[in-house]
GUDREN-751342 format. One record per residue (C-alpha): residue number from 1; x, y, z; residue in one letter. Coordinates in steps of 0.5 Angstrom, whole numbers, plus 500, padded with zeros to 3 digits. Last residue first. Layout:
BEGIN
<NUM, <X, Y, Z>, "a">
...
END
This chain:
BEGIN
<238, <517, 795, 827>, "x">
<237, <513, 795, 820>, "x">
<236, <521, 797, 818>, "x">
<235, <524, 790, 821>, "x">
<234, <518, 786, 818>, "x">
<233, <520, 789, 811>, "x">
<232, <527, 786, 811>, "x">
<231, <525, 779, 814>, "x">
<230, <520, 779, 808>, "x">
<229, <525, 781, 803>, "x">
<228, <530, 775, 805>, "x">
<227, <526, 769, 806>, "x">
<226, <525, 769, 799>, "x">
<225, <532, 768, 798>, "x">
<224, <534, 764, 803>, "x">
<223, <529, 759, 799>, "x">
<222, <532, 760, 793>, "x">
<221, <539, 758, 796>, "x">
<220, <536, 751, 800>, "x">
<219, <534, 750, 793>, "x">
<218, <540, 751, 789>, "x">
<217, <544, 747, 795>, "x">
<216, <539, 742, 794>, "x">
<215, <540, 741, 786>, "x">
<214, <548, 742, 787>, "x">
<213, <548, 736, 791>, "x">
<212, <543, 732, 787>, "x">
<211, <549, 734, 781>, "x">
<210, <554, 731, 785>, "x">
<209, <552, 725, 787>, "x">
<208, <549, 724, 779>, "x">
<207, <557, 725, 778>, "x">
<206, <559, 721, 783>, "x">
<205, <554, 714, 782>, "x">
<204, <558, 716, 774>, "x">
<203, <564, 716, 776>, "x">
<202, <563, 710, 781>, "x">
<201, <560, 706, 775>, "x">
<200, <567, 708, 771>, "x">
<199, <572, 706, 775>, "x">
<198, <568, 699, 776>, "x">
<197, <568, 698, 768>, "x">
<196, <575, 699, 768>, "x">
<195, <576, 694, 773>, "x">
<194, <572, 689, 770>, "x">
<193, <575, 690, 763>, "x">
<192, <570, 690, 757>, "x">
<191, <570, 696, 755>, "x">
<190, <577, 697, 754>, "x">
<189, <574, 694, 747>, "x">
<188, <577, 688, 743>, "x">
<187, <571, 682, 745>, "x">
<186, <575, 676, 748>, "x">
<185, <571, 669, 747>, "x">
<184, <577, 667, 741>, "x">
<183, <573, 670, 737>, "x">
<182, <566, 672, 739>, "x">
<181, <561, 671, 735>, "x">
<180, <554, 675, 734>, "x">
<179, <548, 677, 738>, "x">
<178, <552, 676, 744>, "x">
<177, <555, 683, 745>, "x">
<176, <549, 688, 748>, "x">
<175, <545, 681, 750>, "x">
<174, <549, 679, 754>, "x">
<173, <549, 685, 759>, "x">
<172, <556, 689, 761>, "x">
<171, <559, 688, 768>, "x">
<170, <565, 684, 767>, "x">
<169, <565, 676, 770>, "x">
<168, <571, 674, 774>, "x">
<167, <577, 669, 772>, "x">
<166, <581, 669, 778>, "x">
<165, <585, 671, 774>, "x">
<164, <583, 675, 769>, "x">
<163, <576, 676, 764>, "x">
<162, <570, 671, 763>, "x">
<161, <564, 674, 759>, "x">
<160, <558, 672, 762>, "x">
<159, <552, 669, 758>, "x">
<158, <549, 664, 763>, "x">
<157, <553, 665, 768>, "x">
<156, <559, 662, 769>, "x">
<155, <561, 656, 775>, "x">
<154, <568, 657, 779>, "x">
<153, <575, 655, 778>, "x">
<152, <576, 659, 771>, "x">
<151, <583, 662, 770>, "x">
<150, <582, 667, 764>, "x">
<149, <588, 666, 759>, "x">
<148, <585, 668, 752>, "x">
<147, <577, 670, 755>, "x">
<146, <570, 665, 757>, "x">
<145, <565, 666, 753>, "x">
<144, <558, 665, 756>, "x">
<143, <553, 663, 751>, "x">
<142, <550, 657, 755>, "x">
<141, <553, 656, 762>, "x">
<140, <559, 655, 764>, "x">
<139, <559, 649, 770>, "x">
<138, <565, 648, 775>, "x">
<137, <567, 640, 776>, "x">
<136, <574, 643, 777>, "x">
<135, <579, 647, 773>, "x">
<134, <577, 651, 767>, "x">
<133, <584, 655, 764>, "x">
<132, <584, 659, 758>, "x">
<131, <590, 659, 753>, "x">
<130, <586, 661, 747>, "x">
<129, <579, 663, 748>, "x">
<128, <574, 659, 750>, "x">
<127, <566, 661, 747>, "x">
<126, <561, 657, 749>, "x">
<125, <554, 656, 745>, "x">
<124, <551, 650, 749>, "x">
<123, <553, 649, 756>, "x">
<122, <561, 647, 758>, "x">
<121, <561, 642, 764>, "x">
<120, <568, 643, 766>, "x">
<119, <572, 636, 771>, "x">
<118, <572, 632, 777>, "x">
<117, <566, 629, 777>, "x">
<116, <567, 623, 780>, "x">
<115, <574, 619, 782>, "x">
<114, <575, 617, 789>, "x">
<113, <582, 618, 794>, "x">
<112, <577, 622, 798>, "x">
<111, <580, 629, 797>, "x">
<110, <579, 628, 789>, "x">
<109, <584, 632, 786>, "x">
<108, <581, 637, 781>, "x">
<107, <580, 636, 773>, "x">
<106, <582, 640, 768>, "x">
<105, <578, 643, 761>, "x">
<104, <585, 646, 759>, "x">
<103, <585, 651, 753>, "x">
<102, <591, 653, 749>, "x">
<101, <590, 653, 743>, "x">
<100, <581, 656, 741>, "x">
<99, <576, 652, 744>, "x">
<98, <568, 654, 741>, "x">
<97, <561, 650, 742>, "x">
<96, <556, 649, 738>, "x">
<95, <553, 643, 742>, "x">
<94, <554, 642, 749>, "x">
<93, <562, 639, 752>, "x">
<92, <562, 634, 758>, "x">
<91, <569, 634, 761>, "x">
<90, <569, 627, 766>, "x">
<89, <575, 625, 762>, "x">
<88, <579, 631, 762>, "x">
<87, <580, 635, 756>, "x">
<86, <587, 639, 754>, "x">
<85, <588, 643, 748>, "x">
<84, <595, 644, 747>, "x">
<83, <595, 645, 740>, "x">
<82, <588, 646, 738>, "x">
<81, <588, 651, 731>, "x">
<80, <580, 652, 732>, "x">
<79, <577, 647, 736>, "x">
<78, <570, 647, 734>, "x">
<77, <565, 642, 737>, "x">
<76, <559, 641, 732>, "x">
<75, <555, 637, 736>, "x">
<74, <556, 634, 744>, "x">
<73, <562, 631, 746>, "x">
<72, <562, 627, 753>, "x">
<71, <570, 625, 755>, "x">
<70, <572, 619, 757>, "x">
<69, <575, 618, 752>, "x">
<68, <580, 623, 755>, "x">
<67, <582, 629, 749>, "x">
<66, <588, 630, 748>, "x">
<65, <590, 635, 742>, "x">
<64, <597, 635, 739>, "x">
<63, <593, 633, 733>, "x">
<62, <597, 627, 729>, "x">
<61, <601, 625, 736>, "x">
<60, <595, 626, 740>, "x">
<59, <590, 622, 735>, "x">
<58, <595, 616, 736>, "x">
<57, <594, 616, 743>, "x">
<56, <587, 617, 745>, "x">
<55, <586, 611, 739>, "x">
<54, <590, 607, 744>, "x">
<53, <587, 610, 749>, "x">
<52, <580, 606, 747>, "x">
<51, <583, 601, 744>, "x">
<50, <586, 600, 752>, "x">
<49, <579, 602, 754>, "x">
<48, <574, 596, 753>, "x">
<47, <570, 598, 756>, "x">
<46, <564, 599, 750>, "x">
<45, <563, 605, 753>, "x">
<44, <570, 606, 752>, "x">
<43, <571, 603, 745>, "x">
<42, <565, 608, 743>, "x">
<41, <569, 615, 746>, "x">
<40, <575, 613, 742>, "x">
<39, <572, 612, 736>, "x">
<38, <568, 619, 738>, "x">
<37, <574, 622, 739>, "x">
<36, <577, 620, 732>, "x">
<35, <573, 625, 729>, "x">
<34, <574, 630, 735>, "x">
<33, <581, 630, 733>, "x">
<32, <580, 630, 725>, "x">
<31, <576, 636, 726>, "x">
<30, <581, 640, 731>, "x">
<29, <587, 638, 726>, "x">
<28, <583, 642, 721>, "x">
<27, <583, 638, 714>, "x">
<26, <577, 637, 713>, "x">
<25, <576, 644, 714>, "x">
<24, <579, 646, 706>, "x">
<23, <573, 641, 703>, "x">
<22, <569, 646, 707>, "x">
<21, <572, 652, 702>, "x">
<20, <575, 657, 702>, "x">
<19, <578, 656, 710>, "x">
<18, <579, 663, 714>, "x">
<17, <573, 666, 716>, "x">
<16, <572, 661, 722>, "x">
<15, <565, 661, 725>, "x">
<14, <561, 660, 719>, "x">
<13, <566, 655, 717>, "x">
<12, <566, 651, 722>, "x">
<11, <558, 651, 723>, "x">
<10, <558, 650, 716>, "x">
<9, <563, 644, 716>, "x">
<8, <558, 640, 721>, "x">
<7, <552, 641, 716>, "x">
<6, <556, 638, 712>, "x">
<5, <558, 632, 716>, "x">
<4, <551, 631, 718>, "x">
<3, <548, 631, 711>, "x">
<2, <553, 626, 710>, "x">
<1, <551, 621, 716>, "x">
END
């Protein structure tokens, strides 16, 4: 168990450059909210679900974080800052996943009057940022990130970087940008903008349209050329 609890506060650690010491982490509101949710989660296995939301409670006034116990947690959850960090009752949660303030794991109304899987799944190695909103039974895939104040309402791919509202996938390939963390899931470049990437790609199909154009007038050019002198001496043979 303490070896896990170290190993817990170096995965925080190499994710926030901000604690000197890992002492420093234990006292991090997201730590002790996913600490007490863990209590909570095994009163509400066990069904009894008054404890279970009694315990909810007490961590939400000392947090400012609501995590349902019904909630499934995987390891090493890091919720950096937190207040306002909402998550749902059928919200499933990977290993080494990041949640910055801010973020809703929300659930959508069952039309039957019926509850089920009603909210996110977020796989392995996500990124949050601050503010985002995930709504429904939508699954993130591993090492997607998912940028400050997106709206996602439908599944990520595996790797995506999620911009805007609706949130939408921008155009660069994961393995240019997810060889490192992310902060806040947002990386700060204007590259990274879906539009802006969209301008550019028709910049560059108009450039090679161009350049294939010049080539074929050139040639149909070269080709008038050579054309010529045989015309000419033709008419004086005649």
């Amino acid at each position: 168990m303490f070896n896990g609890l170290i190993a817990y506060l170096d995965s925080i650690k190499a994710r926030d450059p901000a604690p000197r010491s890992r002492a420093e982490i234990l006292l991090y509101p997201g730590l002790l909210a996913v600490g007490m949710h863990r209590m909570a989660h095994w009163l509400f296995e066990a069904d009894l679900f008054f404890l279970a939301r009694f315990v909810n409670h007490f961590s939400r006034w000392m947090t400012g974080i609501d995590i349902h116990p019904g909630a499934k947690i995987g390891r090493h959850l890091f919720i950096d800052h937190g207040f306002g960090v909402v998550i749902g009752e059928t919200a499933e949660i990977g290993d080494n996943v990041s949640i910055y303030q801010g973020v809703t794991l929300g659930g959508t109304d069952p039309a039957n009057g019926i509850g089920g899987k009603r909210h996110p799944t977020l796989s392995d190695d996500v990124i949050v940022g601050s503010g985002a909103q995930i709504l429904g039974p939508v699954t993130v895939h591993s090492r997607a990130r998912v940028g400050a104040n997106a709206v996602v309402t439908k599944d990520v791919p595996e790797g995506a970087v999620m911009v805007g509202i609706p949130a939408r996938s921008t155009l660069l390939d994961a393995s240019e940008y997810a060889r490192e963390f992310v902060p806040y899931g947002t990386p700060c470049s204007e590259t990274f903008d879906p539009a802006t990437q969209k301008v550019e790609l028709l910049q560059c199909q108009l450039e090679l349209l161009q350049k294939q154009l010049k080539e074929l007038l050139d040639e149909r050019d070269a080709a008038a050329e050579d054309e010529m002198p045989q015309r000419k001496g033709g008419r004086k043979s005649a």
